[in-house]
C-alpha positions as a printed NumPy array, in Angstrom:
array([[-22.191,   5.475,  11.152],
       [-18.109,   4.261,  10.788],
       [-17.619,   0.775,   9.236],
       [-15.863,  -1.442,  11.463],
       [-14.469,  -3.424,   8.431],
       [-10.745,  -4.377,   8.028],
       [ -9.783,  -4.439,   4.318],
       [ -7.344,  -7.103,   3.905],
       [ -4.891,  -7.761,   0.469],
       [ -2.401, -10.565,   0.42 ],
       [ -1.756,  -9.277,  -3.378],
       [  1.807,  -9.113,  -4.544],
       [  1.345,  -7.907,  -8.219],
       [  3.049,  -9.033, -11.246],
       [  5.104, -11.8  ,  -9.606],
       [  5.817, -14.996, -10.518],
       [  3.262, -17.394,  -8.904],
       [  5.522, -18.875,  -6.556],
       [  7.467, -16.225,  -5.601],
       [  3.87 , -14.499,  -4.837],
       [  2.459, -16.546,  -2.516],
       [  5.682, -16.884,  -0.623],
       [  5.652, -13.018,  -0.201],
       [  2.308, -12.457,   0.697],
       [  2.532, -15.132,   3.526],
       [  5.496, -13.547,   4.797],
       [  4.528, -10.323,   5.007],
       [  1.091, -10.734,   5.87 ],
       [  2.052, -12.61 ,   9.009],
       [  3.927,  -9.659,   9.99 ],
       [  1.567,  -7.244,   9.759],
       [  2.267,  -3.491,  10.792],
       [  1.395,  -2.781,  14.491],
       [ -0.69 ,   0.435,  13.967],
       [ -3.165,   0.676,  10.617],
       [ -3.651,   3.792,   9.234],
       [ -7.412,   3.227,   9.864],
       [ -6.647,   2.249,  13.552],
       [ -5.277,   5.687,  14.335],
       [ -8.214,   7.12 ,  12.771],
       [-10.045,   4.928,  15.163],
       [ -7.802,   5.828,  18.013],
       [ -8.451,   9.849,  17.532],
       [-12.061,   9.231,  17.11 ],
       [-12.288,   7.634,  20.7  ],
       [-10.591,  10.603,  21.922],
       [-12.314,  13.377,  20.498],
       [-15.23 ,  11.252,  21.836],
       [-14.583,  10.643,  25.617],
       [-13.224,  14.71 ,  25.147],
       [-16.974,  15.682,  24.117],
       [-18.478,  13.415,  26.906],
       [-16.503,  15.442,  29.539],
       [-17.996,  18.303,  27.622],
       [-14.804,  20.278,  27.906],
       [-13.83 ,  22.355,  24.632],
       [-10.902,  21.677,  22.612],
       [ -7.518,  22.693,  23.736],
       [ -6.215,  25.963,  22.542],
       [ -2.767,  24.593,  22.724],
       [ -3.455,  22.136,  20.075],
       [ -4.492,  23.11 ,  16.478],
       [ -6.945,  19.921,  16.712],
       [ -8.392,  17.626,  19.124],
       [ -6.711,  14.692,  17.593],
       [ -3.548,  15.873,  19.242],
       [ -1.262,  15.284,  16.568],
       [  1.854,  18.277,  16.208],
       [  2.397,  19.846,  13.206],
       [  6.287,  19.4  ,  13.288],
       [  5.753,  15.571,  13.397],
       [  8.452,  13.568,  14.851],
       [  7.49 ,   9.467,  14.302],
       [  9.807,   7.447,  16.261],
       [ 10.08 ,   4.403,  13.24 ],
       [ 10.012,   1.474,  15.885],
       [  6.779,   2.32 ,  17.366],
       [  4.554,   1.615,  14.854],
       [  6.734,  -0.32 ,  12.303],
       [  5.74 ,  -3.16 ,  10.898],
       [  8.653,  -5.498,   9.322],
       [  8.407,  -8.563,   6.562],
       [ 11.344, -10.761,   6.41 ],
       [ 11.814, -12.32 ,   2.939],
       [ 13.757, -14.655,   1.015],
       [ 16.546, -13.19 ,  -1.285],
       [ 14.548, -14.618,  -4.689],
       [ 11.325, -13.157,  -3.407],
       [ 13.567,  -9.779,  -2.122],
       [ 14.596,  -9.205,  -5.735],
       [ 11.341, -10.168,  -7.24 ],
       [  9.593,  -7.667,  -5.166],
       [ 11.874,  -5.239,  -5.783],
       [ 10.015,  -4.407,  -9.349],
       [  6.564,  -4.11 ,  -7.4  ],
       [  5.31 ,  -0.809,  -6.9  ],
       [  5.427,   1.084,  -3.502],
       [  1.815,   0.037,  -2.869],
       [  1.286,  -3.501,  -2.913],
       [  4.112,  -3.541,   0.005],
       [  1.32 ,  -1.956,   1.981],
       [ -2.067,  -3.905,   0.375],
       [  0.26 ,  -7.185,   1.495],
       [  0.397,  -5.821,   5.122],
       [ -3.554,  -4.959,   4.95 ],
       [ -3.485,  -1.82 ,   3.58 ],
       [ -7.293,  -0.462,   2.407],
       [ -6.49 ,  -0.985,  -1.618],
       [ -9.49 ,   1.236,  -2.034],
       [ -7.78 ,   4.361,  -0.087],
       [ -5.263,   4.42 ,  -2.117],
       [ -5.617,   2.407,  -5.645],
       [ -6.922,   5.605,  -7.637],
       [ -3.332,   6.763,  -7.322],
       [ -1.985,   3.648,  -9.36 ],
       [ -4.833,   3.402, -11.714],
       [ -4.622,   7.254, -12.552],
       [ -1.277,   8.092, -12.516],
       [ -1.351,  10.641, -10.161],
       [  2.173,  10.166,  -8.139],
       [  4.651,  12.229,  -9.236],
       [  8.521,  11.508,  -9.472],
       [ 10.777,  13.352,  -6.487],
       [ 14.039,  12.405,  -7.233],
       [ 15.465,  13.457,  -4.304],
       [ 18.513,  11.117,  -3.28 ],
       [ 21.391,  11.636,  -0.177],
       [ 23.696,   9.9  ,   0.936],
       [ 26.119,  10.008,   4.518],
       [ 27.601,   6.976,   6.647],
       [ 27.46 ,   4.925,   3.175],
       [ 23.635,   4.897,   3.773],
       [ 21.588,   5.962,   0.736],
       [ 17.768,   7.641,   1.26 ],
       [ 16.144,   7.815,  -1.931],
       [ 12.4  ,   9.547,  -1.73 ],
       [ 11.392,   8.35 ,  -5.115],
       [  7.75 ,   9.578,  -5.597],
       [  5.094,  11.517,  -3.768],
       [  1.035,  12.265,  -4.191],
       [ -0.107,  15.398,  -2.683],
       [ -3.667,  16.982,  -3.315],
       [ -4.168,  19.023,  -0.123],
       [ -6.19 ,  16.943,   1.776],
       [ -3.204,  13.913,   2.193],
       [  0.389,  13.24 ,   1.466],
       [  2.071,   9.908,   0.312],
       [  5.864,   9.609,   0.493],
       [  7.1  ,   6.698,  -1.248],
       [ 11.451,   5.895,  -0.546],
       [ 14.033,   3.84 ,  -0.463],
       [ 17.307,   2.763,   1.625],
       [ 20.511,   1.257,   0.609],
       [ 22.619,   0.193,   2.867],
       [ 26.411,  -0.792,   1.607],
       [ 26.96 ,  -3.893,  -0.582],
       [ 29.586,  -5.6  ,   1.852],
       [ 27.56 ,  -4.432,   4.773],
       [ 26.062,  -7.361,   6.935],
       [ 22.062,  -8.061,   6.126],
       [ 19.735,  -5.439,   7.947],
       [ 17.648,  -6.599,  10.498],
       [ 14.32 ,  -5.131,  11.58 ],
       [ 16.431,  -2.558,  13.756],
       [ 17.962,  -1.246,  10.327],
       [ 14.89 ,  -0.986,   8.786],
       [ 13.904,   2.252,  10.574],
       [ 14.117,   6.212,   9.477],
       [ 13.535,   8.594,  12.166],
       [ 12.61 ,  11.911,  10.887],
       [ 10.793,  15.383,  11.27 ],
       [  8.882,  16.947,   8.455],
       [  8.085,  20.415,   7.997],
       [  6.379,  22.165,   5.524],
       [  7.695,  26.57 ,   4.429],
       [  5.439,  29.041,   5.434],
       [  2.993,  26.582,   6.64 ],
       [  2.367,  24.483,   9.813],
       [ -0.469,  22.137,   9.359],
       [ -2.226,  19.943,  11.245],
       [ -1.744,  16.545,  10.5  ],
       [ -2.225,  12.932,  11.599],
       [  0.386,  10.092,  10.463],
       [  1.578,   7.085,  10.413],
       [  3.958,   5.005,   7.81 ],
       [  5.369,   1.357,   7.021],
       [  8.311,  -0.516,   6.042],
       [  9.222,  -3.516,   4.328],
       [ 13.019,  -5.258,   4.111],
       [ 13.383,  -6.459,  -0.168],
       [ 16.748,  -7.451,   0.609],
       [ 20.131,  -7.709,   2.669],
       [ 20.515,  -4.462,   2.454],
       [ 17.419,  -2.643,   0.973],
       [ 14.516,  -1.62 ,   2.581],
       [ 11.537,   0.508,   1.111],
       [  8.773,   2.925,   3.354],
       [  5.378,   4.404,   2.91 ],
       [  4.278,   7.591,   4.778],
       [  1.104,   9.03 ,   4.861],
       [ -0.434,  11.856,   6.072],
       [ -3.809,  13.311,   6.19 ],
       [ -3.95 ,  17.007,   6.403],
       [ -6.999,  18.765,   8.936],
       [ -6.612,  22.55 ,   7.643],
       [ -9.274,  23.775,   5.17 ],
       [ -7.629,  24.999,   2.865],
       [ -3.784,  24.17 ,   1.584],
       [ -1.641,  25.697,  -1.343],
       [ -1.109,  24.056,  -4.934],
       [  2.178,  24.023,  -3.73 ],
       [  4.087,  23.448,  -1.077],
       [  8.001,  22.859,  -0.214],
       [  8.346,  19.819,   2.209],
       [ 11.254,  19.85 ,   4.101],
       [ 12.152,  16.052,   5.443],
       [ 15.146,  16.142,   8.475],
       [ 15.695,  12.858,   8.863],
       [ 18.656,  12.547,  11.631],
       [ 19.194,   8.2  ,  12.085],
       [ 18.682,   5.311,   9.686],
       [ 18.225,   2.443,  11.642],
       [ 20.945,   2.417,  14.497],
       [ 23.155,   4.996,  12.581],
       [ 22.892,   8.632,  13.168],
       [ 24.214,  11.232,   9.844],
       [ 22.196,  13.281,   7.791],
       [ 19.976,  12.528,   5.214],
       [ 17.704,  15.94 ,   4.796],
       [ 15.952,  15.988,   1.412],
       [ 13.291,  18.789,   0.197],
       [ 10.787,  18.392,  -2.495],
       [  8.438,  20.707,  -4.285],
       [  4.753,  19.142,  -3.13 ],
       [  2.423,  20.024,  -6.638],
       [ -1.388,  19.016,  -6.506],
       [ -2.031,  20.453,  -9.987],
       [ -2.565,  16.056, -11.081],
       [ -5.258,  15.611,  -8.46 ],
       [ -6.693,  19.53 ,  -9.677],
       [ -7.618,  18.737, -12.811],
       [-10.102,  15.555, -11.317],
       [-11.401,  17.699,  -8.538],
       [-14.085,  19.445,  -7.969],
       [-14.548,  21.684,  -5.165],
       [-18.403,  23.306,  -3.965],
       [-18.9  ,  25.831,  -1.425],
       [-22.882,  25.404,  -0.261],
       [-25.009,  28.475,   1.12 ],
       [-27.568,  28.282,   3.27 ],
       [-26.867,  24.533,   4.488],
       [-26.966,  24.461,   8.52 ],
       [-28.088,  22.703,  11.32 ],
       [-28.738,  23.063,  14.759],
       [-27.81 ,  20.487,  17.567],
       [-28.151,  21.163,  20.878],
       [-28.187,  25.107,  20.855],
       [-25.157,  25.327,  18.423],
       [-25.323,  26.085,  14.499],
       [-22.994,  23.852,  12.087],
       [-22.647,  25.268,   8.986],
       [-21.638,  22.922,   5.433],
       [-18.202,  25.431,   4.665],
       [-16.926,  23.195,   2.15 ],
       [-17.44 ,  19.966,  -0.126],
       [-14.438,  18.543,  -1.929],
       [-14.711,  15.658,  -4.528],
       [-11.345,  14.341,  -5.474],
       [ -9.938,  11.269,  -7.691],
       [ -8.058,   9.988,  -3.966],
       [-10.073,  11.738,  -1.256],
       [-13.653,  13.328,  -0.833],
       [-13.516,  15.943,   2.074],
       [-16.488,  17.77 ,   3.435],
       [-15.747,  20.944,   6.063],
       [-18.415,  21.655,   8.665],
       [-18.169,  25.228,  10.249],
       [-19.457,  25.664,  14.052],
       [-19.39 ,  27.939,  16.813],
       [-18.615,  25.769,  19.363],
       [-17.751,  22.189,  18.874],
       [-20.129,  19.604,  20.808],
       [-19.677,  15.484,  20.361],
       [-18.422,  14.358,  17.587],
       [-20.527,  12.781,  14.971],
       [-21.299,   9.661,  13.144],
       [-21.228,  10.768,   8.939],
       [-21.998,   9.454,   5.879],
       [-21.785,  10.553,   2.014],
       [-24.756,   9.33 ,   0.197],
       [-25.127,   9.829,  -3.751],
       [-28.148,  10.46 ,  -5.947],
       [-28.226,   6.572,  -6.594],
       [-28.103,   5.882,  -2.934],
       [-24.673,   5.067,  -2.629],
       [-22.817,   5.097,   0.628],
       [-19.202,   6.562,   1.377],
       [-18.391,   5.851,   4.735],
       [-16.37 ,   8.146,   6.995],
       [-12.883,   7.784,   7.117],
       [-11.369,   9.543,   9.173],
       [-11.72 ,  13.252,  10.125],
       [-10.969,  15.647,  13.085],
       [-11.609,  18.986,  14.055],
       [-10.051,  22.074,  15.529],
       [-12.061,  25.268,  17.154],
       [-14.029,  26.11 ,  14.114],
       [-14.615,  23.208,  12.218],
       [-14.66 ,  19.437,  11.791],
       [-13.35 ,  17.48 ,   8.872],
       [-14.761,  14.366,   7.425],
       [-12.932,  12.097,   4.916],
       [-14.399,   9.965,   2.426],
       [-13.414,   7.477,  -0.483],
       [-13.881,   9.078,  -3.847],
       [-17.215,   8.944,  -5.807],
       [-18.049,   5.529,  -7.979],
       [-16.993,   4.751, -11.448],
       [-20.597,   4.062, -12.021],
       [-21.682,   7.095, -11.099],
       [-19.021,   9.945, -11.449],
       [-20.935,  12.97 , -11.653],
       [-24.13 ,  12.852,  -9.432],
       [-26.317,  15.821,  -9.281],
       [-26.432,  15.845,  -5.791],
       [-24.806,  14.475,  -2.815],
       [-25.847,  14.271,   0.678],
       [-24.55 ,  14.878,   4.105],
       [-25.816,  12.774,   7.021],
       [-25.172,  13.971,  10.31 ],
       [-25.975,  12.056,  13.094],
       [-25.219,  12.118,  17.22 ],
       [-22.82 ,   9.532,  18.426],
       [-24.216,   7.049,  20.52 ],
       [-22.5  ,   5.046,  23.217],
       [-22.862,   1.083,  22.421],
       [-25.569,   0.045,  25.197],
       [-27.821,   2.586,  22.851],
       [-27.267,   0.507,  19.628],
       [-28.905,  -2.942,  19.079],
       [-26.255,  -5.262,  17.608],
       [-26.575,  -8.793,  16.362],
       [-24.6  , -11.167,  14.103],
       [-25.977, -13.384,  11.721],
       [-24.88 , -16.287,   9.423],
       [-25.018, -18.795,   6.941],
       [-23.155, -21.844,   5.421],
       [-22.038, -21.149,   1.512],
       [-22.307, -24.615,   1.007],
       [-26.391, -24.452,   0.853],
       [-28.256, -22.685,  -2.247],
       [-28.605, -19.341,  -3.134],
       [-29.975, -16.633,  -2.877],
       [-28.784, -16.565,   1.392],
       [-30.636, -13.598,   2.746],
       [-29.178, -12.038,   6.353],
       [-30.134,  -9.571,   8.74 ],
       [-28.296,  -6.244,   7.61 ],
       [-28.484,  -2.725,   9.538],
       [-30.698,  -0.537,  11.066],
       [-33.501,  -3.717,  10.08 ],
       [-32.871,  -4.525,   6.458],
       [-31.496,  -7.509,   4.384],
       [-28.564,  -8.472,   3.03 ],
       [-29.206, -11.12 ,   0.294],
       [-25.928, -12.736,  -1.412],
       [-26.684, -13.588,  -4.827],
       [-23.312, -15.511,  -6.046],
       [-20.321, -16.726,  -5.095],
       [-17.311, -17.119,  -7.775],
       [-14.013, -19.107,  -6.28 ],
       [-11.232, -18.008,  -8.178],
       [ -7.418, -19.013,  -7.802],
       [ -6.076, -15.502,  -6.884],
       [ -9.658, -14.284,  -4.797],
       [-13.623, -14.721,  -4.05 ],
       [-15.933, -12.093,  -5.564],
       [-18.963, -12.116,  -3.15 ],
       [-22.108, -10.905,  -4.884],
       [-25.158,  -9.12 ,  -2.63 ],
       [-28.304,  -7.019,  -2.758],
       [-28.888,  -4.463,   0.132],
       [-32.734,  -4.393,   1.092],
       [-32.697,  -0.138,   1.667],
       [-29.434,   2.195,   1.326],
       [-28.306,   1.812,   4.972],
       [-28.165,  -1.829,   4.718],
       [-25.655,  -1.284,   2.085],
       [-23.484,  -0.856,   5.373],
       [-23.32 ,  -4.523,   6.716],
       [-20.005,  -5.5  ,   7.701],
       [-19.88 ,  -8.932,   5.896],
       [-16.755, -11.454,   6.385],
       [-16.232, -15.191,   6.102],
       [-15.771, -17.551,   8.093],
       [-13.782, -20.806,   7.649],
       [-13.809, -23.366,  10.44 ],
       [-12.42 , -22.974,  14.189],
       [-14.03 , -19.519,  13.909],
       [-10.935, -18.055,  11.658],
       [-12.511, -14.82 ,  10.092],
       [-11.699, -13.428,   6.326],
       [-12.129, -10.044,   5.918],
       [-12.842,  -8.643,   2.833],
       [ -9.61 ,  -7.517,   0.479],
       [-11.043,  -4.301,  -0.609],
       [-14.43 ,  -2.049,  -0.073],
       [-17.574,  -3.082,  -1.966],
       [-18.288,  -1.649,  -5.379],
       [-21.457,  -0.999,  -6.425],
       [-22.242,  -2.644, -10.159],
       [-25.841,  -1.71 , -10.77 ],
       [-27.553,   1.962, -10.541],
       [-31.218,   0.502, -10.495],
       [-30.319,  -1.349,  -7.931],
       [-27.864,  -1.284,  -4.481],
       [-26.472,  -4.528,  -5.336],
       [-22.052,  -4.441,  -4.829],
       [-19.42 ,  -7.003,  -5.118],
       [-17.043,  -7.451,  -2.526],
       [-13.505,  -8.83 ,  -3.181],
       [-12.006, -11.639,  -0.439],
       [ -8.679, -13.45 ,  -0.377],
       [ -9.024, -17.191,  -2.142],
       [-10.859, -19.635,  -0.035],
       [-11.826, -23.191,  -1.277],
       [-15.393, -23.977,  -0.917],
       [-16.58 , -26.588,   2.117],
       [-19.192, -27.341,   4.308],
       [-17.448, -24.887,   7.588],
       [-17.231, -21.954,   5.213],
       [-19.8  , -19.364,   6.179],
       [-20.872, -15.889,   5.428],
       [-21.496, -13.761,   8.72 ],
       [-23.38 , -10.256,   9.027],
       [-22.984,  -7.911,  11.444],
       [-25.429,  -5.702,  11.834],
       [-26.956,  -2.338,  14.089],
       [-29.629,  -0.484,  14.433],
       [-30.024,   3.135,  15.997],
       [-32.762,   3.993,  18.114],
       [-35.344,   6.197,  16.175],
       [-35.007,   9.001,  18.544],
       [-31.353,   9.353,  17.563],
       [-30.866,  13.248,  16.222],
       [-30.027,  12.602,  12.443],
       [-29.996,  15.446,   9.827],
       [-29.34 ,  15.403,   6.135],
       [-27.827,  17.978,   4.172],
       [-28.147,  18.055,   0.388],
       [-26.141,  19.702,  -1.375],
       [-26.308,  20.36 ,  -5.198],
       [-23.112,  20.328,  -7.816],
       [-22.264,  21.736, -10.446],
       [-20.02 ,  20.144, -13.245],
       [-19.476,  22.79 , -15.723],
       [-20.608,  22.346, -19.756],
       [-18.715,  19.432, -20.092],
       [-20.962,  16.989, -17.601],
       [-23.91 ,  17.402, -20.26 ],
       [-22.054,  15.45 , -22.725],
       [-20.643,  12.651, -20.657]])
């Protein structure tokens, strides 16, 4: 079962104050057009209605999310632009390439393990034609996704760029390789004539080289054509070293006459990936990564090609790093008049603990609320694991909803109780808490897959 949450962060990092809140209003009322997480969305759909016509996936495409391997993004169509003053401009200009995108909404927990540990590497690759300067200043690769960090100069005496500068329209191409890939990127204006992008790509192939050479043609900046081709060694030896990669035996399952074999589980610092092998792709499916402890990872994002689908899923929790186990659930996509839905909710204003309805017929219970200047921390106890699941916002009055800022994080092994981070909100008598919930028929097909891992000599002493 997929989340239907919307991470929102207003954050600006180490900023004065002022300048802070300026810049995260700005840019957060001009939010990008397409999320990363809404093309996800958007594939899923399709490879749905394509199973519901029960027609097989196209030989002409590598996968059934339709997305060319030679990927041409045309920078206006899913651009989103954030006009700010010149003192916030230059303020921001010391931020790093991520809080651009956790301003614009950005899922901080997809991509904060590559702040916290490190794991971008410098590219140094800089050209410069028409007086225009591209400079692609870091990258993260690790196989399963790609994040291209840059940024564009335009003249000093030049007049200020508007949001029709602020574009890069490029191919990219990897040697000896042609991946599948889905994509989608983001830019941000920092000054009259700077502007900084994010691209990121998830990669559907099984299995991709340490290394690879990325070649990026990039033939207009903005409404000038020249020339600003760069290539970059791609290394995934950083990401290596926290990975760890199982290939289960014997771990199958058969739906509707076909057999769908576990090929591949891979735990990263960034990504986890899990590879299911069949012989003929049906539906696709609803997944979920559970640990030992009972901890969800929600899918995010996949696809799937002739032989096999891919699932994506956040890393595995600080609080439990190394679990002896994880396990795969599998289970049959069901179209919405099949799935009981409901909404609860409750003021914050009354005393705690507030229990709500949570999924598939559990409880939600919020323990604590702490109001703090720069966020809320929402604390909460989830009756049984799938509960752990609830899509939980706020709600201030004239029905204006607050999503959370981040994913949940689970702070207690005995127990599933999480925190959950939201923007600042000032407590009153209209703020509420509001569950949504589901619950599955019990006649829904569902298997589980567990599937044992190994951690070497060193896990014994951790």
């Amino acid at each position: 079962m997929s989340s239907g949450n919307e991470w929102l962060d207003a954050e600006s990092g180490a900023i004065p104050a002022q300048l802070q809140e300026e810049a995260a209003h700005v840019i957060q009322t001009k939010p990008s057009s397409i999320q990363f997480a809404e093309v996800w969305k958007l594939h899923s759909v399709r490879i749905a209605n394509a199973s519901q016509r029960k027609r097989p996936f196209s030989p002409l495409k590598k996968g059934i999310i339709g997305i060319g391997t030679v990927l041409a993004i045309i920078a206006g169509s899913i651009t989103g632009i954030g006009f700010i003053s010149p003192q916030v401009a230059e303020a921001l200009r010391v931020i790093p390439f991520f809080d651009f995108l956790y301003a614009k909404g950005a899922v901080k927990g997809e991509l904060k393990p590559i702040e916290e540990k490190h794991l971008s590497s410098p590219a140094g690759a800089i050209v410069k034609d028409q007086g225009i300067t591209f400079n692609l200043v870091e990258q993260y690769y690790d196989g399963i996704q790609l994040v291209l960090n840059y940024e564009v100069s335009y003249p000093p005496l030049s007049d200020p760029i508007t949001d029709k500068e602020a574009e890069v329209y490029y191919e990219l191409n990897f040697e000896g390789y042609d991946p599948q890939i889905i994509s989608t990127h983001d830019f941000t204006i920092t000054s009259d004539h700077t502007f900084v992008g994010t691209t990121r790509l998830s990669f559907g192939d099984k299995e991709l080289p340490g290394q690879l050479m990325l070649n990026m043609g990039i033939s207009q900046i903005g409404t000038t054509k020249g020339k600003w081709d760069v290539s970059v060694p791609l290394f995934k030896n950083k990401s290596d070293a926290l990975t760890t990669t199982v290939y289960p035996k014997d771990l199958d399952f058969t739906y509707k006459k076909s057999l769908y074999s576990i090929d591949r589980v891979t735990l990263g610092p960034v990504t986890s990936q899990v590879i299911v092998r069949n012989i003929y792709p049906y539906p696709w499916f609803d997944v979920m990564l559970e640990d030992d402890i009972g901890t969800l990872y929600l899918d995010q994002g996949g696809g799937a090609t002739l032989d096999y689908y891919y699932f994506n899923f956040s890393p595995l929790i600080e609080l439990n790093p190394k679990p002896e186990y994880v396990t795969l659930i599998v289970a049959e996509t069901l179209d919405n008049e099949s799935i009981e839905q409901g909404e609860d909710r409750r003021s914050l204003s009354g005393p705690f603990p507030l229990t709500l309805q949570g999924n598939q017929g559990g409880t939600v219970t919020i323990t604590a609320v702490d109001y703090e200047k720069e966020q809320t921390v929402l604390y909460y106890e989830a009756s049984q694991v799938i509960s752990q699941a609830t899509s939980l916002t706020l709600q201030t009055g004239q029905e204006h909803t607050i999503f959370p800022k981040e994913q949940p994080v689970r702070i207690e092994r005995d127990r599933l109780v999480f925190k959950q981070i939201f923007p600042p909100v000032q407590l009153s008598d209209m703020l509420e808490i509001v569950a949504q919930y589901a619950s599955y028929p019990a006649e829904r097909k569902q298997f589980r897959l567990r599937i044992p891992l190994q951690w070497g000599a060193d896990a014994a002493s951790e």
